[in-house]
C-alpha positions in Angstrom: 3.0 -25.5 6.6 6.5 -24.8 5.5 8.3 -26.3 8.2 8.0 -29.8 10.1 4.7 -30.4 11.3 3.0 -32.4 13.8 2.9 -36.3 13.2 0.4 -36.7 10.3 -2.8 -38.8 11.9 -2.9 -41.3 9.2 -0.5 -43.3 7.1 0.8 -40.8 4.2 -1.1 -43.2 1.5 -3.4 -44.2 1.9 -8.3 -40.1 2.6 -11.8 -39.3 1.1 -13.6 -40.1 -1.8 -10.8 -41.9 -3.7 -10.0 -39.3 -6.9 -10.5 -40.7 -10.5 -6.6 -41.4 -11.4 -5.7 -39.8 -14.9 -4.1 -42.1 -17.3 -0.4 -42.2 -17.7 -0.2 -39.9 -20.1 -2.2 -37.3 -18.4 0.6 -37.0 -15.6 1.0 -33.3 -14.5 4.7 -32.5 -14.8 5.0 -30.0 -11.5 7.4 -28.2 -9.6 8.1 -27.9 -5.5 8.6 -24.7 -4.5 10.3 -24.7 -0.7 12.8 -28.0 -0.1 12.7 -27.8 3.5 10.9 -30.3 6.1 7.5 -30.2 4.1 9.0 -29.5 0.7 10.4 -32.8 1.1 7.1 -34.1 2.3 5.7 -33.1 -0.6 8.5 -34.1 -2.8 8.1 -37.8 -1.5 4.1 -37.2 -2.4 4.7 -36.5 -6.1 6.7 -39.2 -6.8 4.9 -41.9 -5.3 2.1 -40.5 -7.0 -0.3 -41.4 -10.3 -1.5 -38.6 -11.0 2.3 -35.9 -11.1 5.7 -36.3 -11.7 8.1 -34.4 -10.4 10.1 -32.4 -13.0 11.9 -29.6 -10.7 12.7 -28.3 -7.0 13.3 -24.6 -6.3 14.9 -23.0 -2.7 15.4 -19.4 -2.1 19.2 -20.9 -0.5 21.4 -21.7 -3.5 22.1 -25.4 -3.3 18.8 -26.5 -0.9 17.0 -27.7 -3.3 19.8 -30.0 -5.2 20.5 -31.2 -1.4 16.7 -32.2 -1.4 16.7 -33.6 -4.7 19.7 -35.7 -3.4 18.1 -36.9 -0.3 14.2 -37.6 -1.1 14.4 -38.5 -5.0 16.1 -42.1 -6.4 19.3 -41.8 -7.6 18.0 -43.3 -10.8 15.4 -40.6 -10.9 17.2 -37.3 -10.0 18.9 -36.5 -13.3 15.3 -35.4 -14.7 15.2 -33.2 -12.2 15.8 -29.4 -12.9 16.5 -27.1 -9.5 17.8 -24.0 -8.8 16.5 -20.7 -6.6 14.2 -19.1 -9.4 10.7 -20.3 -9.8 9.7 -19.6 -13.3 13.2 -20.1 -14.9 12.8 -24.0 -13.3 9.7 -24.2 -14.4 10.7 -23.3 -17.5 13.2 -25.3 -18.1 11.8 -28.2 -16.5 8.6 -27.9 -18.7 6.3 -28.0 -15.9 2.5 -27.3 -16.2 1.4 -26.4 -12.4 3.7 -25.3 -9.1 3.6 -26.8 -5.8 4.2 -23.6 -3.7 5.6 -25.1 0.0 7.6 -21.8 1.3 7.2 -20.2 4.2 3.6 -18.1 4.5 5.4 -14.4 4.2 6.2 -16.1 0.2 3.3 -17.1 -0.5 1.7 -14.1 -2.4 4.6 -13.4 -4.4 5.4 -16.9 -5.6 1.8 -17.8 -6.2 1.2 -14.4 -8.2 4.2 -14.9 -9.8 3.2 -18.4 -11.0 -0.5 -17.6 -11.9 0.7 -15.1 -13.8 3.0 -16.7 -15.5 -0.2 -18.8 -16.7 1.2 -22.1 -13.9 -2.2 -23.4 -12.0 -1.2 -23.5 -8.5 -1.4 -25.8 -5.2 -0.3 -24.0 -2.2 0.5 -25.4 1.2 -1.5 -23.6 4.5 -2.3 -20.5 4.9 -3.4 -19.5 2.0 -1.3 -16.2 2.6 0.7 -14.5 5.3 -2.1 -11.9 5.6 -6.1 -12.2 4.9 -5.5 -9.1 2.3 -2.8 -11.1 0.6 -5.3 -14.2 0.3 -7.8 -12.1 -0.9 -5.4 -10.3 -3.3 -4.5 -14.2 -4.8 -8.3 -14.5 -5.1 -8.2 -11.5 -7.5 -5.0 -12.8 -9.3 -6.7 -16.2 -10.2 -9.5 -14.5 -11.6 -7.6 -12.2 -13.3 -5.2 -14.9 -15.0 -7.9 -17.5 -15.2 -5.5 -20.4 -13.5 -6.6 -22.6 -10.6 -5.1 -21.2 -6.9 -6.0 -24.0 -4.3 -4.8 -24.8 -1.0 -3.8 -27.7 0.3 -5.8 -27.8 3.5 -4.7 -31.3 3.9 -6.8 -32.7 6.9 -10.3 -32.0 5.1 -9.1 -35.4 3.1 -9.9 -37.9 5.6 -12.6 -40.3 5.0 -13.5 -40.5 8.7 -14.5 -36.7 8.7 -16.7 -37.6 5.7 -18.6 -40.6 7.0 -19.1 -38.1 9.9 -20.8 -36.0 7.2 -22.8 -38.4 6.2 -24.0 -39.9 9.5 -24.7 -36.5 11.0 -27.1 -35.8 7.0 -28.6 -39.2 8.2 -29.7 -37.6 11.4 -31.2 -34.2 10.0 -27.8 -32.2 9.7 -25.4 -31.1 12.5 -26.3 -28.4 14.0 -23.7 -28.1 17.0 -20.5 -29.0 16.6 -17.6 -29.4 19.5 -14.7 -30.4 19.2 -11.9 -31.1 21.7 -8.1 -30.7 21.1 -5.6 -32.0 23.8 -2.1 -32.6 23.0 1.4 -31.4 24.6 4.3 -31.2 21.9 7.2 -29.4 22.5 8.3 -28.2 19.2 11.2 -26.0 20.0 11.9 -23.1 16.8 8.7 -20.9 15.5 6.1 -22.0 17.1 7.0 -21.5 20.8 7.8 -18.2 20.2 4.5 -17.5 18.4 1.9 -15.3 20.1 -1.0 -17.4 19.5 0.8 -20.7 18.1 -2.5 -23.2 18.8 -5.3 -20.8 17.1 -2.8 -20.4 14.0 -0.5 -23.2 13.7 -3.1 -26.1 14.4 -6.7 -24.9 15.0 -6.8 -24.3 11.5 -7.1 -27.6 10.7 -10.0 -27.7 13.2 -12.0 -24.9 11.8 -11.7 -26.2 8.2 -13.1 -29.2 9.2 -15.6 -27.9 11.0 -16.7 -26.5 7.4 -16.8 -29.9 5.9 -19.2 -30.9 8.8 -21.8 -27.8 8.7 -24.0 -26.5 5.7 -23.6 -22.9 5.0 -21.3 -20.1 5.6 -19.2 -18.8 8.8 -20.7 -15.6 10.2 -18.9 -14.6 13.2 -16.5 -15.6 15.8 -15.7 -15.2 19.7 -12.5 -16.6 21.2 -10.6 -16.6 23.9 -6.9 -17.5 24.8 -4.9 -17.9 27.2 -1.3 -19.7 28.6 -1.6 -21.7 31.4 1.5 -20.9 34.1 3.4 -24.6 33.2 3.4 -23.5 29.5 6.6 -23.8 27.6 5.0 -21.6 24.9 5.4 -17.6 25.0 2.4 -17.3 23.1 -0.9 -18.5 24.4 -1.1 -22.0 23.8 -4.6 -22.8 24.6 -7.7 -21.6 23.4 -11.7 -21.9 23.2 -13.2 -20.7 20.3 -17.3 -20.3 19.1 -17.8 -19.9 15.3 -21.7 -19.1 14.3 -22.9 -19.5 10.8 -25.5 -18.6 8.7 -27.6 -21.7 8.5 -28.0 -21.4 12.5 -24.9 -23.8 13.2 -22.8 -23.3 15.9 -19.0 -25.3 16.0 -16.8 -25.0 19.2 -13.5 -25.8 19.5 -11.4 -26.1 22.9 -8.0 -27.4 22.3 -4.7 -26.6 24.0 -0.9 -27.5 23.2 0.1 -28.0 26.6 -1.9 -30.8 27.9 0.3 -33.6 29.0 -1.6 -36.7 30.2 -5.0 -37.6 28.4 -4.1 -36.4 25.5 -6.6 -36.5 22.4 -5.8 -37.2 18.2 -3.8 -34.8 16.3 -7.0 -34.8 14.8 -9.4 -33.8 18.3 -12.2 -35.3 19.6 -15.4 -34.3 17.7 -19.5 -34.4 18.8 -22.0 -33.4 16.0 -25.6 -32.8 17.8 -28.7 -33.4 15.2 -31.8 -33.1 15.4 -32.4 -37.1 14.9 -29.6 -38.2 17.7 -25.3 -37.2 17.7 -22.2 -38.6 15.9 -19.1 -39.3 17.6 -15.6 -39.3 16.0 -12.3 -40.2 18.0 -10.6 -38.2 15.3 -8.7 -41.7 14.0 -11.2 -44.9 13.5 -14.6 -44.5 12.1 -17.2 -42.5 13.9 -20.7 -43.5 15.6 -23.5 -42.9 14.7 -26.3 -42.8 18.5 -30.0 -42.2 16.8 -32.7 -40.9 19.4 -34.6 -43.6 18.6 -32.7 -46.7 17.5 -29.4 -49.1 17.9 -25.7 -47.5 17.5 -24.5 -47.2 13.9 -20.8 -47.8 13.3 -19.7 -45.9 10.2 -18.3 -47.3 7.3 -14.4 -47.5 7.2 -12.7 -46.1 4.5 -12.7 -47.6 0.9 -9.4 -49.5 0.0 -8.4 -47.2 -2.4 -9.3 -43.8 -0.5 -6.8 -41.2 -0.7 -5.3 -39.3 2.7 -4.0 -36.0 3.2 -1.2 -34.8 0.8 -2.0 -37.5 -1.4 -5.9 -36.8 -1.8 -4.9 -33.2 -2.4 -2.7 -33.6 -5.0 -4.3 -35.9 -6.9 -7.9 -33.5 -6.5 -6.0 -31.0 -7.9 -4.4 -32.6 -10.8 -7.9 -34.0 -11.7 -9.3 -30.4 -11.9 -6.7 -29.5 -14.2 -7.2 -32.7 -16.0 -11.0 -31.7 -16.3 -12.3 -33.0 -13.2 -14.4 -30.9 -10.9 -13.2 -27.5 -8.7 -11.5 -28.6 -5.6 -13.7 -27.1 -2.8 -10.5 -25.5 -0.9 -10.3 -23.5 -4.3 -8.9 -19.9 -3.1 -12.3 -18.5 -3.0 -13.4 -21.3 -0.9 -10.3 -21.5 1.4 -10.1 -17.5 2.5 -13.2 -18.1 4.5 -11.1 -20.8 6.8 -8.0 -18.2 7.3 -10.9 -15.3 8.0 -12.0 -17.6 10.7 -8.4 -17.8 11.9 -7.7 -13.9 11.7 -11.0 -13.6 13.6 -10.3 -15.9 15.8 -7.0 -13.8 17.1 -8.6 -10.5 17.1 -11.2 -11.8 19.0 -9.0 -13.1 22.1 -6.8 -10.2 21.7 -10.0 -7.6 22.1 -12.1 -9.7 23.8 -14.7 -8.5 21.3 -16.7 -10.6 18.6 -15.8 -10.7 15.7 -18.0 -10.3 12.4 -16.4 -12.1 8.9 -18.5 -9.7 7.0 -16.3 -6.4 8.2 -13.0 -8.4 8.1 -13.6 -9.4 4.8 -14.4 -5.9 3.7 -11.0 -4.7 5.5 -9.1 -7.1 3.9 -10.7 -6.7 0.7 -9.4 -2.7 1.0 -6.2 -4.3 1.8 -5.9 -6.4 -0.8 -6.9 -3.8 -3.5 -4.1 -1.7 -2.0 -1.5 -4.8 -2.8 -2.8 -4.8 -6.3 -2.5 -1.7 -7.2 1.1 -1.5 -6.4 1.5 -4.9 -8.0 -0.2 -3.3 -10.8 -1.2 -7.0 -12.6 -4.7 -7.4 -11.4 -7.9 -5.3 -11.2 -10.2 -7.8 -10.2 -11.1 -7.0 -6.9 -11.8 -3.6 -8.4 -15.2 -5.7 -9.1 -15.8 -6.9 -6.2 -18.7 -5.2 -4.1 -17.9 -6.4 -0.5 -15.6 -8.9 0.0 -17.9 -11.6 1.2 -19.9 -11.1 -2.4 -16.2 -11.4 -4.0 -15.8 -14.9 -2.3 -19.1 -16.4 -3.8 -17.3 -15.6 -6.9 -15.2 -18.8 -7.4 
């Protein structure tokens, strides 16, 4: 996100498999791109970190991103650190090797393009893109530059959701999913003004989860919305949504932002059904393991040195470009979590199903249309349906 964010679930650093730290002398030099609420998030995340340093801050506002340089970074620190309102000439400058791009989602193609281009690997903060074409477009831009694009879909690094992997694997697989979201914040700004501010703000996090926790690929989804009459949001705040895949796996989510009372994690509440008995995760301590046929199974707890959140991502990402493997939210990965969002909304708007297959094929029309205005990248010109395009990566 590009603007202050619900309360993270966990502390900021302590979440999954902990990543191999590079040596010293491996530290990717990296810019932030957006110094507002979360620039500064991630500003604090790259200097506590062993794996980047921070070498420059860029704002669109003249003076924002001194200001955060000011406020977040030591005062020992900040005179190594180049700012200003123009991506590449910071980088430049600055001597960085990889962008952090944390602007609002409506700048994320053309700073991300802009950076790939300019041959600057790239982690992004979610959505991938303002649009489903424009995430597909970045697809085509990373395989046409040959730099990394990943997302920082943040809440897939949490050990718990892991061990709920691996107890579910234990049991024969999950192969129903539900999860239950209950929380009431009153936000004020954007997000109360949105149209469908739970399914796109914060069920996100849900559905990419939800991909951690199932084998194969989304197929189709079926929502529906609503705003229950004490709402404080314009927008529906309060949704159910079904989301089938491929393997035979069906996830459903029922959250709502408007639920004072019993209210649930910022993570939900999560079930996995398998065919040898369920798990059950609170969404904060370790889940449960209840086989058909034997005693309750408390999962491990996270290793001392597991990485959370921000932190897991960044360092994931720096190992890839230190060598290490692909990050799994790699662009080609991550479009299929904002396709499940897009499809979620046209779904409750049209009361209709929704197939991935088709919007990917619409978008991939879209984003070809982007590209040759751009005029930098043919790739998608290669790509046979978009869902073929995505196996790509």
């Amino acid at each position: 996100m590009s603007a202050a964010s619900e309360p993270t679930a966990v502390p900021a650093a302590a979440a999954v498999p902990a990543v191999p730290a590079p040596g010293e002398g491996a530290l990717v030099p990296v810019v932030v791109v957006g110094a507002g609420g979360m620039g500064k998030a991630w500003i604090s995340t790259v200097l506590r970190s062993d794996t980047a340093r921070l070498v420059g801050v860029v704002d669109v506002i003249d003076g924002a991103a001194a200001k955060a340089v000011a406020e977040v970074v030591p005062t020992t620190e900040q005179a190594g650190i180049a700012t200003g309102t123009d991506t590449l000439d910071v980088a430049q400058r600055a001597q960085a090797e990889a962008v952090i791009d944390v602007t609002i989602p409506a700048a994320h193609h053309p700073v991300t393009a802009d950076a790939l281009h300019a041959g600057l690997p790239v982690l992004g903060e979610k959505p991938c893109a303002a649009t489903l074409a424009e995430a597909v477009s970045l697809a085509g831009h990373a395989e046409a530059t040959g730099k990394l694009f990943t997302v920082s879909q943040s809440r897939r690094h949490n050990p718990h959701l892991h061990e709920a992997r691996r107890l579910a694997d234990s049991l024969g697989g999950a192969g129903i999913v539900n999860t239950r979201f209950s929380k009431a914040p009153r936000f004020g700004g954007f997000r109360e003004e949105m149209a469908h501010p739970l399914i796109i703000d914060m069920a996100i996090h849900a559905f990419d989860a939800g991909r951690v926790l199932i084998d194969g690929t989304p197929v189709s989804v079926t929502a529906t919305s609503y705003n229950p009459s004490w709402s404080w949001y314009a927008g529906d705040a309060a949704a159910t949504v079904v989301i089938t895949y491929d393997s035979g796996a069906v996830h459903t989510f029922s959250g709502s932002w408007c639920s004072p009372g019993v209210e649930t994690s910022w993570n939900g509440e999560w079930t996995l059904s398998c065919g040898g008995g369920s798990v059950a995760w609170d969404g904060e301590t370790p889940p449960t393991a209840c086989p058909a046929d034997g005693e309750q199974i408390v999962g491990r707890a996270p290793a001392a040195d597991a990485r959370w959140e921000l932190d897991a991502s960044l360092a994931e990402f720096c190992a890839a470009l230190r060598g290490g493997p692909t990050p799994a939210s790699e662009v080609h990965g991550n479009v299929w979590t904002q396709a499940i969002v897009e499809a979620a909304v046209r779904s409750a708007d049209s009361g209709q199903r929704v197939q991935l297959a088709d919007l990917l094929d619409e978008a991939l029309e879209g984003g070809r249309a982007l590209d040759s205005v751009d005029g930098r990248s043919r790739a998608l010109q290669a790509w046979k349906t978009g869902r073929a395009g995505l196996s790509i990566g």
